[in-house]
KENU-531453 format. One line per 2 residues: for each residue x, y, z of N, C-alpha, C, O. Coordinates in nm, 2 decimals. Example, Ala and Ser with C-alpha at 12.3 -4.5 7.8 and 13.67 -1.06 7.14 Angstrom:
! KENU-531453
1.32/-0.57/0.78/1.23/-0.45/0.78/1.32/-0.33/0.78/1.42/-0.33/0.85 | 1.28/-0.22/0.71/1.37/-0.11/0.71/1.29/0.00/0.79/1.34/0.11/0.80
END
This chain:
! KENU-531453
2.42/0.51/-1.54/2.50/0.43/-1.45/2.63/0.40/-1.53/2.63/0.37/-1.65 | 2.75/0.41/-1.46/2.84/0.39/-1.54/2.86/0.25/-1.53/2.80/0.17/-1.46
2.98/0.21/-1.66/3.02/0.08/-1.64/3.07/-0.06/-1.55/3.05/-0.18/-1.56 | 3.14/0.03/-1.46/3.21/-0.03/-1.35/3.16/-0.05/-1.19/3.19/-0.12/-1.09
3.04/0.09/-1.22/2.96/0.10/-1.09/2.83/0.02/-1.06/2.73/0.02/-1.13 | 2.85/-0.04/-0.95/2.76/-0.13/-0.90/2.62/-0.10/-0.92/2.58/0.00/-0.97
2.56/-0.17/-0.88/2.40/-0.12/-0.93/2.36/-0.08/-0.76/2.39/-0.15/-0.66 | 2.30/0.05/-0.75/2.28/0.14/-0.62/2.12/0.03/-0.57/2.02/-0.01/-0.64
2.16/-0.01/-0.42/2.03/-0.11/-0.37/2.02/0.02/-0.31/2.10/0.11/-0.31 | 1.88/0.00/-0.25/1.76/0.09/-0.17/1.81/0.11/-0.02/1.83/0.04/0.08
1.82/0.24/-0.03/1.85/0.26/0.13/1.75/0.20/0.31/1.63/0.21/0.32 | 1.79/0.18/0.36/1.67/0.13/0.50/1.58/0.24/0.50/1.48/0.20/0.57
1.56/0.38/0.44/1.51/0.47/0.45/1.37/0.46/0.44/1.29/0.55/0.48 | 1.32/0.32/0.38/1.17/0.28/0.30/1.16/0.33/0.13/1.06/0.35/0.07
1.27/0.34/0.10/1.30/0.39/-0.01/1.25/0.24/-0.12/1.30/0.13/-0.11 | 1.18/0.27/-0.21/1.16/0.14/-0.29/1.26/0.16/-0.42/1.32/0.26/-0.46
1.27/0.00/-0.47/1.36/-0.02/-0.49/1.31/0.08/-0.69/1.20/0.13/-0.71 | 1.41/0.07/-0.78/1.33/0.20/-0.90/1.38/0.02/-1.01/1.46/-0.07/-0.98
1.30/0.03/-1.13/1.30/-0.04/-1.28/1.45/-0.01/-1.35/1.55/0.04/-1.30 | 1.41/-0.06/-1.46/1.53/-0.02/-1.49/1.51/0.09/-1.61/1.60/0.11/-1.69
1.40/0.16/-1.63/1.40/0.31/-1.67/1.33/0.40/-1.54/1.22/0.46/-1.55 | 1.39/0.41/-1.41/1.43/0.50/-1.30/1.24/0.46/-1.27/1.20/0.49/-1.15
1.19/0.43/-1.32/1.01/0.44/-1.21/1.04/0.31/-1.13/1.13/0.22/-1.15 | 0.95/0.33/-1.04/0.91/0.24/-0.90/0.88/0.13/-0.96/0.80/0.14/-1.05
0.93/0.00/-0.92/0.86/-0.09/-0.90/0.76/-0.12/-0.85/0.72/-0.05/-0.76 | 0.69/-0.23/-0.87/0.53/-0.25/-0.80/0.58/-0.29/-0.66/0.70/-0.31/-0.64
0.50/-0.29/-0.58/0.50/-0.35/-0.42/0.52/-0.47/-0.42/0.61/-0.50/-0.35 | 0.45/-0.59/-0.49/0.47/-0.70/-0.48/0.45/-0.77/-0.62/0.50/-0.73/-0.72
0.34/-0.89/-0.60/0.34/-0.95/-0.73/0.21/-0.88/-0.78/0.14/-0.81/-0.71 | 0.19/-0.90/-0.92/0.03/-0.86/-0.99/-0.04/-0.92/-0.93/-0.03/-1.04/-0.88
-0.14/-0.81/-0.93/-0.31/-0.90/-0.89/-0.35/-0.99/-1.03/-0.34/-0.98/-1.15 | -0.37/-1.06/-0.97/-0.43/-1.19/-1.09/-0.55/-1.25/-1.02/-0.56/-1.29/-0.91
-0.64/-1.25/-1.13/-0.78/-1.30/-1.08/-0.80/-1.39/-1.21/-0.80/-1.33/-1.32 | -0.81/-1.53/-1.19/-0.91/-1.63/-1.31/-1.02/-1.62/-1.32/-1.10/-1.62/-1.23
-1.04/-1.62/-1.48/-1.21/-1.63/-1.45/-1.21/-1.80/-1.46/-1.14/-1.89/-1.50 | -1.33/-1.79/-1.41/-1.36/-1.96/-1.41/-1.51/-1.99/-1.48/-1.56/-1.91/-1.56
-1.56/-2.09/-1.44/-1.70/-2.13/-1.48/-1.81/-2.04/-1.42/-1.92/-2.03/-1.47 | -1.77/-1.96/-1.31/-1.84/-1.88/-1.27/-1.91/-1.72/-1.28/-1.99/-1.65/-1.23
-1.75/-1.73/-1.44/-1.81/-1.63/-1.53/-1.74/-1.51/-1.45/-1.68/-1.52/-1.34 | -1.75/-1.37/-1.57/-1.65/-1.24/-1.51/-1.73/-1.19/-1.41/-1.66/-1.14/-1.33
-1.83/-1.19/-1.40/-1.90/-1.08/-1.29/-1.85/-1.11/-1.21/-1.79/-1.02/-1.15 | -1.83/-1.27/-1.12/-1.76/-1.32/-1.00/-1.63/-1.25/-1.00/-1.59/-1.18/-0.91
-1.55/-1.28/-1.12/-1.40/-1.25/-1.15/-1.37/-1.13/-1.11/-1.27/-1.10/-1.04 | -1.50/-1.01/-1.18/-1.51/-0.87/-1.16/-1.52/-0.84/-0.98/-1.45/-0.76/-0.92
-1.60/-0.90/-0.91/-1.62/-0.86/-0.81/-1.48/-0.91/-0.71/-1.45/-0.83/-0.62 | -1.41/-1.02/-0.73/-1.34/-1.07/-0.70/-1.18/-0.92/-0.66/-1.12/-0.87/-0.56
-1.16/-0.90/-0.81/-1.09/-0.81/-0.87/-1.12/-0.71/-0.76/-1.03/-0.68/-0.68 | -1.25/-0.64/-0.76/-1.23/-0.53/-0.68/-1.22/-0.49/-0.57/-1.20/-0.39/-0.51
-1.25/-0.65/-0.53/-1.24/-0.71/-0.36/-1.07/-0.68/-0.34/-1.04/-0.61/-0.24 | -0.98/-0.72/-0.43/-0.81/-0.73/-0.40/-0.78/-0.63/-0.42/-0.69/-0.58/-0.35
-0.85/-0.55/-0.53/-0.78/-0.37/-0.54/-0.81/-0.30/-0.39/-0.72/-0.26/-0.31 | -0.95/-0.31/-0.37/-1.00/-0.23/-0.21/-0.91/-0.27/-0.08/-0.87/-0.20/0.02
-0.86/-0.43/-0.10/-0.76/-0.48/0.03/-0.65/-0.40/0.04/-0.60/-0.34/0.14 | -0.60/-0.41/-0.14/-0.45/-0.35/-0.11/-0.47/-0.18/-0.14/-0.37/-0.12/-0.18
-0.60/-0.10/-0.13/-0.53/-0.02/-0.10/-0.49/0.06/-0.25/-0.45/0.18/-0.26 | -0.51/0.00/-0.34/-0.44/0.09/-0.52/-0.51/0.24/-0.49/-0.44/0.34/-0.48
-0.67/0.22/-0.48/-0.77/0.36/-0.55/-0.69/0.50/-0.41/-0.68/0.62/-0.41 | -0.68/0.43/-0.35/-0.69/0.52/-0.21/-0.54/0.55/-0.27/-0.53/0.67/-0.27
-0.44/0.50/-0.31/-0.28/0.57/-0.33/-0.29/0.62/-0.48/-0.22/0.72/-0.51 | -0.40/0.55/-0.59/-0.38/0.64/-0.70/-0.43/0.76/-0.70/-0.40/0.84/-0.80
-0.53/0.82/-0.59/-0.61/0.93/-0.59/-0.54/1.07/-0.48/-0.57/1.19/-0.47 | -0.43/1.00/-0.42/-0.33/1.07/-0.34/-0.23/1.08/-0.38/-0.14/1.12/-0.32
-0.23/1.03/-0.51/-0.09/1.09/-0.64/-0.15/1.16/-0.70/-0.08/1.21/-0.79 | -0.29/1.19/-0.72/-0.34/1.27/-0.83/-0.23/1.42/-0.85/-0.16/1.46/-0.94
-0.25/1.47/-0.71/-0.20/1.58/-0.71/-0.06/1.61/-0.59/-0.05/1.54/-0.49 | 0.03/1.72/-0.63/0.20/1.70/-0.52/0.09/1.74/-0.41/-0.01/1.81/-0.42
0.19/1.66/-0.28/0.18/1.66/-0.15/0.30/1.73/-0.07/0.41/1.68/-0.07 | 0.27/1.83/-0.02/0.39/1.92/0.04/0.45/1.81/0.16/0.36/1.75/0.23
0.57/1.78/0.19/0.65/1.73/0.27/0.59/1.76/0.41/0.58/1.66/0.48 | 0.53/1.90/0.48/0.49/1.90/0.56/0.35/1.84/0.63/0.32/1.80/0.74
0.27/1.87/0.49/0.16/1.80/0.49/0.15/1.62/0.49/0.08/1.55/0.57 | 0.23/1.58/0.41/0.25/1.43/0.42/0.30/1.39/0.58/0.25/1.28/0.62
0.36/1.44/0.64/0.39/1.43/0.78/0.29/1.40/0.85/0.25/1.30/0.92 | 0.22/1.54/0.81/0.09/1.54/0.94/-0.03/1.45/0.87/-0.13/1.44/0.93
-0.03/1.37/0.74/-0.12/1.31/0.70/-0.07/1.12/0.74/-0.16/1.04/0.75 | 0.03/1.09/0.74/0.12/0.98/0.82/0.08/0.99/0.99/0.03/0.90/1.07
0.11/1.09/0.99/0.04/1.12/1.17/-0.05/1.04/1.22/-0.05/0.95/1.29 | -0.16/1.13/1.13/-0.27/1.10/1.17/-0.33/0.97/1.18/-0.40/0.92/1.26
-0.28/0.91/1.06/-0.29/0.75/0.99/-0.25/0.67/1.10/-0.34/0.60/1.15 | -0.10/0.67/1.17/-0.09/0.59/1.24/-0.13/0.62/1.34/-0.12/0.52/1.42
-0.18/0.72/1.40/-0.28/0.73/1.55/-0.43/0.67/1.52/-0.50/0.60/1.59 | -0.45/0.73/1.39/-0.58/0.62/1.38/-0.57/0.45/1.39/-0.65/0.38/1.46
-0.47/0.42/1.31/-0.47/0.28/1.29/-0.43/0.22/1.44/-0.46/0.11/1.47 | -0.33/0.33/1.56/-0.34/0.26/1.68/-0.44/0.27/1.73/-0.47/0.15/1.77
-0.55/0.37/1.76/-0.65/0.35/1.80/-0.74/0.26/1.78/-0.75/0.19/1.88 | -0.81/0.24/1.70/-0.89/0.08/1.60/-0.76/-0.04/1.66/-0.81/-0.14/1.71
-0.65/-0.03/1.67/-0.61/-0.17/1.73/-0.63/-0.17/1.88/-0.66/-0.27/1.95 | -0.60/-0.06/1.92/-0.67/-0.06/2.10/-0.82/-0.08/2.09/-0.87/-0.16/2.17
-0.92/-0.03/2.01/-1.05/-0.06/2.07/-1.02/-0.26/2.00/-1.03/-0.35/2.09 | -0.99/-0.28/1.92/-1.04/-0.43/1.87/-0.93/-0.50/2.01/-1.00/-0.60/2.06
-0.82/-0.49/2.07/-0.81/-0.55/2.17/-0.86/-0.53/2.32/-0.84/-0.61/2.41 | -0.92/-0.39/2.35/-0.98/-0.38/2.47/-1.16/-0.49/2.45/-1.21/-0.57/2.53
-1.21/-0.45/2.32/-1.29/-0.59/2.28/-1.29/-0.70/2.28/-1.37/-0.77/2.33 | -1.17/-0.72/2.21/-1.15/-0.90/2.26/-1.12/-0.96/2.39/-1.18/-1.06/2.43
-0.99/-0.87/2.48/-1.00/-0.93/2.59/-1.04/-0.82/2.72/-1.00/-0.83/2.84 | -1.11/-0.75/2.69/-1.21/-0.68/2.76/-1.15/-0.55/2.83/-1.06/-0.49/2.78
-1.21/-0.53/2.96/-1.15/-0.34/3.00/-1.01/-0.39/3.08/-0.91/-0.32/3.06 | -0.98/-0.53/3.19/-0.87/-0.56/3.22/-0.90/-0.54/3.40/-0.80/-0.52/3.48
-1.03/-0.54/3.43/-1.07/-0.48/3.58/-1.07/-0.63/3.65/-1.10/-0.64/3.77
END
């Protein structure tokens, strides 16, 4: 970056924002888990309860290897037709068929 030039913010693109040696920033804040009186195993189980929410193992195991542009398309696809579908059955559930 030169001296004069502004520091480049993140396009609307979903583009995340990069460190200041060009890698990604985290998503949000660290996971932080205390141990308490209840000892690590609690702590441990806790821990892997917040990794499984957010999701890390399932994005570090889909960076293992490159993902062709066309394939990531059709794997986004499918993701959000799944995730609409599971929200139509959990609201045809809650407030029933609508007859």
């Amino acid at each position: 970056m030169a001296i004069n030039e502004p520091e480049r913010q993140p396009a609307d693109r979903g583009e995340r924002p990069r460190d200041q040696f060009g890698g990604f920033r985290a998503r949000g804040p660290a996971l932080t888990v205390v141990v308490d009186d209840r000892g690590i195993e609690a702590a441990l189980r806790v821990f892997k309860k917040l990794v499984m929410k957010e999701g890390l193992l399932k994005d570090i195991k889909r960076h293992e290897h490159y993902e062709k542009p066309g394939d990531r398309k059709r794997r986004k696809t499918r993701e959000t037709i799944r995730r609409r579908r599971r929200q139509a059955a959990r609201t045809k559930g809650r407030f029933g068929d609508g007859q």
